[in-house]
Structure formats: structure tokens, C-alpha cells
N, C-alpha and C positions, 0 to 999 in steps of 0.2 A: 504494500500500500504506500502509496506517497501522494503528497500535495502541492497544488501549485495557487498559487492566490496575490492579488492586488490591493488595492484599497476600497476594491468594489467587491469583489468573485471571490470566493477562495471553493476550488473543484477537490473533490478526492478521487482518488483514479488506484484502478490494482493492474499488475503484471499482467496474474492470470485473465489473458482472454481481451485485456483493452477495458477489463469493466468500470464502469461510471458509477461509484459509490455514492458521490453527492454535490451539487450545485447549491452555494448559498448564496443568498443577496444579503452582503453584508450591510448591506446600507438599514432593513429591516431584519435581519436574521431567519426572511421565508424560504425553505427549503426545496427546491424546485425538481427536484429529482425523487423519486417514490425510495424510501426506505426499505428495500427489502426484507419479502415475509415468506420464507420458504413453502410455508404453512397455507399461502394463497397462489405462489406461482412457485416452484424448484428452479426455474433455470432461474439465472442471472442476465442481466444484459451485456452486450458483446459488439463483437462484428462479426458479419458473416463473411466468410471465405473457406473455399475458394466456389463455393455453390450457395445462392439464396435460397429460402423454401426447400418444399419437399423434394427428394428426388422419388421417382416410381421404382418401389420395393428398397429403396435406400441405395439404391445402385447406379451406374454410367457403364459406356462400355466405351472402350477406345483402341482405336487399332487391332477389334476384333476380343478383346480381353475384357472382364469385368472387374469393376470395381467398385468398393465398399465407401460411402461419405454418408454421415448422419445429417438429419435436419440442420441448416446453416452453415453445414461443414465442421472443420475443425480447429480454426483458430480463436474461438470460443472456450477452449480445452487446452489453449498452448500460453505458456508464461514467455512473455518478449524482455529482449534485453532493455533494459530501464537506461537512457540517458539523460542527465539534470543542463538545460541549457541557463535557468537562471532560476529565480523563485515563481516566476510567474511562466516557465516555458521548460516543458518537457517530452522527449520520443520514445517510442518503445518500437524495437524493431523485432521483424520477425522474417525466417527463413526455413527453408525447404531440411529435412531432416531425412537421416533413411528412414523415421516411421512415417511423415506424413506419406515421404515417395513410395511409399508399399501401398497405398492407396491413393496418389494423386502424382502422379509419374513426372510431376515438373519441377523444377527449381525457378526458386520466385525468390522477390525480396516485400514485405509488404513493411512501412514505416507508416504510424499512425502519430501524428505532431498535436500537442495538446497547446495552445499560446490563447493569453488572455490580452485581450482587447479592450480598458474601459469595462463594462460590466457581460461581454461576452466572452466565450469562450469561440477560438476558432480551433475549425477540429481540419487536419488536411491527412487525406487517406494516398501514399501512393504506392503503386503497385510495379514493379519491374519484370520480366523475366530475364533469367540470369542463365539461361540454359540455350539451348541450340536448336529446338524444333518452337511451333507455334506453342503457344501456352494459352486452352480456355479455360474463361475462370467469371465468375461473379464474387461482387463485393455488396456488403452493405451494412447499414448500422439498425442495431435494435437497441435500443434505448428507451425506459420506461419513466416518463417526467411526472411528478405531484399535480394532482390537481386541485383546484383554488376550491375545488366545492365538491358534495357528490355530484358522482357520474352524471345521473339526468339531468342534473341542471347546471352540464358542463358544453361546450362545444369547439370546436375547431373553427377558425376563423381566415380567411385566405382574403390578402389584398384586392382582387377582382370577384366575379358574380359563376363562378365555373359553374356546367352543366355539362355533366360527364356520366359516365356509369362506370361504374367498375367489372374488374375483372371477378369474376361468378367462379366459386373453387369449393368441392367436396375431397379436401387433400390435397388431389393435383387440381388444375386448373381446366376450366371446363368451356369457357367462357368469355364472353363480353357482356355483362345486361345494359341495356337500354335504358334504362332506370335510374332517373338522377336523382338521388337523395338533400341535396343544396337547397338551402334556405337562400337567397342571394348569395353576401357571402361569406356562411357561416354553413355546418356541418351539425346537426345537433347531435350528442351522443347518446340522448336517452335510446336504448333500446340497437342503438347502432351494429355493436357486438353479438347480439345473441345468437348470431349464426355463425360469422367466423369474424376475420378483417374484412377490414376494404381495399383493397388494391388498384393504384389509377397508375395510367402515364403521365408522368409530369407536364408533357406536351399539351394533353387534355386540360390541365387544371389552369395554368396561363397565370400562376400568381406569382407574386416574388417572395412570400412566406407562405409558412403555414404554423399557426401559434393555435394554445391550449390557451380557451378563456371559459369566461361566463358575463353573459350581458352584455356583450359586446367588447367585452375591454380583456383584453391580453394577458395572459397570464405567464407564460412561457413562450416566447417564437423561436422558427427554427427557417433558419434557409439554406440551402443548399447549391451544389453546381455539380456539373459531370455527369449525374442518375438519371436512370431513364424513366421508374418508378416509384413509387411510394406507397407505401402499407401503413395504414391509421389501424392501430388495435388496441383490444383493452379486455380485460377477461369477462366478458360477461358486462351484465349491466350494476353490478355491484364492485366492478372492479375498482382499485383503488388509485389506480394512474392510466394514463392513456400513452399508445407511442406515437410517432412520427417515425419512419422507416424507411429515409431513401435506398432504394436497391439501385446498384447497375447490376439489374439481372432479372430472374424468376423461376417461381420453383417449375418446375415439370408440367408439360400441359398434357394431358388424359393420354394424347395420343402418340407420345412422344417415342421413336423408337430404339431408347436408352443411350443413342452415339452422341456423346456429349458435343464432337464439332455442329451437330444439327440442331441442338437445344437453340429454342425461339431466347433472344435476347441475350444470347451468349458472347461474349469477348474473346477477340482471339487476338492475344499479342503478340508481334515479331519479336523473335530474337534479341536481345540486346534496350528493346522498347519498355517505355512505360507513362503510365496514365496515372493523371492526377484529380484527386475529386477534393470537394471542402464543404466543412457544414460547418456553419456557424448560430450556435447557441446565445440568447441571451433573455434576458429580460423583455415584459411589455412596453417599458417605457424607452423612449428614445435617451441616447446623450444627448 
């Protein structure tokens, strides 16, 4: 565990997995990040790599061979090398292993940079491969934020009036519905969850955040760059936080015929290449 902090933020952050322990506003001492309760959800939050969502039967095949990655992959499961750039700036790197290569046959470098901003945190994901053939792979953050109220009388609030529908999933992905759930431009949550997340293309949604409020006013915002999707979830209608979950990527769609080069929404990086994404955390209020 370690921390980084300003005179506004101070984050806690652990080894294992990239996990986000906790976001304070120092300025009032509200806690912005869900305390974890094993007892309501087991996993923790992370980053997913080098697959988002489910894969079908937990498996891929590549180059004719099968292989083994659990929901979100497994850098969720792997402690990164910790480096301190200052009090308020810190990386934690991570690389290819002979266990991950026993089931993910590539050599990568992934660096996740934690730098506070004023009362944000900006988060930058990049991704290299280090090795010699193409390398596909998905990223993405699951992160569980506090919310200012219960659930029902919480909602998502997005800078523009989006009319979208999401992607429609019983495990694997089934779907597009037609069916926009948008209040202008707010999301409400009562009852949102009771079936699974929501899953959009960022394309679709056309905002420049997307923040956890109530009655209009902001409680948490989150923005992003590089993702092609995002996942709003929360467990149920009694859950006690809500995510924001940009992916570059998605789980498995029904029909997919397990060769991970053909997976919809898959990255495939050259040799030597690498892709940079960032999300940036903060506060309702502006500086």
C-alpha cells in the first residue's frame, strides 16, 4: 500500500493488481471511493488486462492452441513494481512472466502512472509490446466510486443529452438494444443494475465526462481518452457504489469463434508499438 497526496487529494493505491483503496477531498474529508466490503462484493477493483469481460468458457485460442484467462484477465492478480516519483506522483509497472506466458503467449510492458492535478487524480495506462509477433490484448479500469446518496436516488450525469442503447449481455454479449434509458443528460440509477451493467461506445455517448451525482450536481466525475467503451455498474439496486469503466475492448460476443485475432474490438499491437490511454479523476467542482 502506498500514498500519494496534495493539498487537495491524498489517493491510496496497492501493488496488488493497481487497486484504488481510496480518494479523499481533503478540503471536506468526503470519501469518494467505496470502502471495500468483501461481504457485498469479493473482488476488489483493478485493471483489466490483457482481456475485458467474459471470455466464452474462460478460454481464447491462438494459433490453433487454447488458452486459459479469467474474467478481466490477470493483472488484477499480479503485484507491479512500485516507483515513488514524488509525494504526489507515483508508477507501478508490470510485465510478461513465464506464468502469465503459459497462458497469454506475449510479452508486454503495461505502466499505470498515478499524478495528482489540483484536486484530480490523473491516471495514464500505457501499454507496449516488447516481443516480436503482433500482440492482442484489451485494457480497462474497474473502479468502484462512493456515492453521495443511496443508489435510487443517485444518477450519472454526462455533459451532452446522449440517446444510445447499450450493448444487451447474458455473460457474453448478445446484442445492441435500441432502448435508451437517458433522462437528457442524466442516467438515473434506480433500478439500473438489476439485470447486469450497461455497456455503451463512447462514440455513442458524445460527452466529455461522465460523473456520479444526485440532483443534478456532481459528485464524482471521471473523463477519459483512448477507450472505445464504457461499462456503468453497480451490484444490484442496493449497491453501495457505482462504476465508470472505460474499456479499450469487450468481453466475448455469443458468437465469437474463440481466435482471439477475431475478437470484435480487439487491439492488435506491432512489435516494438505502444498505446497510450488516461482517465482522469476528480471532484464535482471545478478549480
Amino acid at each position: 500500500m502506498f500514498v500519494i497526496e496534495n493539498d487537495r487529494i491524498k489517493v491510496t493505491l496497492e501493488e496488488l493488481g493497481a487497486v484504488v483503496l481510496s480518494i479523499v477531498d481533503k478540503n471536506d474529508g468526503s470519501e469518494h471511493f467505496w470502502q471495500w466490503d468483501p461481504a457485498i462484493w469479493p473482488r476488489r477493483t483493478a485493471v483489466c488486462f490483457p482481456v475485458c469481460g467474459v471470455l466464452i468458457d474462460s478460454e481464447y485460442v491462438y494459433k490453433g492452441k487454447t488458452y486459459s484467462l479469467p474474467m478481466h484477465g490477470f493483472l488484477r492478480e499480479t503485484r507491479g513494481a512500485l516507483t515513488v516519483v514524488s509525494a504526489d506522483h507515483a508508477y507501478l509497472s508490470f510485465s510478461d512472466t513465464e506464468e502469465t506466458r503459459a497462458n497469454y503467449p506475449f510479452a508486454f510492458s503495461v505502466i499505470i502512472d498515478y499524478k495528482l492535478e489540483g484536486s484530480s487524480l490523473i491516471i495514464t495506462y500505457q501499454v507496449r509490446n516488447t516481443g516480436c509477433s503482433v500482440m492482442p490484448y484489451s485494457i480497462g479500469a474497474h473502479y468502484t466510486y462512493a456515492l453521495p446518496s443511496k443508489l435510487p436516488d443517485c444518477e450519472y450525469l454526462f455533459s451532452s443529452s446522449p440517446n444510445a442503447g447499450s450493448y444487451t449481455q447474458d455473460g457474453c454479449i448478445t446484442g445492441v438494444s435500441d432502448v435508451s434509458l437517458f433522462k437528457g443528460n442524466t442516467l438515473p440509477m434506480d433500478h439500473l443494475f438489476d439485470v447486469s451493467g450497461k455497456i455503451y461506445k463512447v462514440s455513442d455517448l458524445d460527452t466529455d465526462y461522465i460523473a456520479i451525482g444526485r440532483n443534478g450536481n456532481a459528485f464524482t466525475k471521471v473523463e477519459f481518452s483512448g477507450f472505445r467503451n464504457v461499462v456503468l455498474w453497480g451490484k444490484g439496486n442496493s449497491s453501495p457504489f457505482a462504476c465508470i469503466e472505460p474499456w479499450d475492448g469487450i468481453g466475448d460476443w455469443f458468437d465469437h469463434d474463440k481466435d482471439i485475432m477475431h475478437k470484435r474490438d480487439i487491439n492488435l499491437l506491432e512489435p516494438g508499438a505502444e498505446r497510450v490511454y488516461t482517465q482522469k479523476v476528480s471532484f464535482g467542482y471545478d478549480d
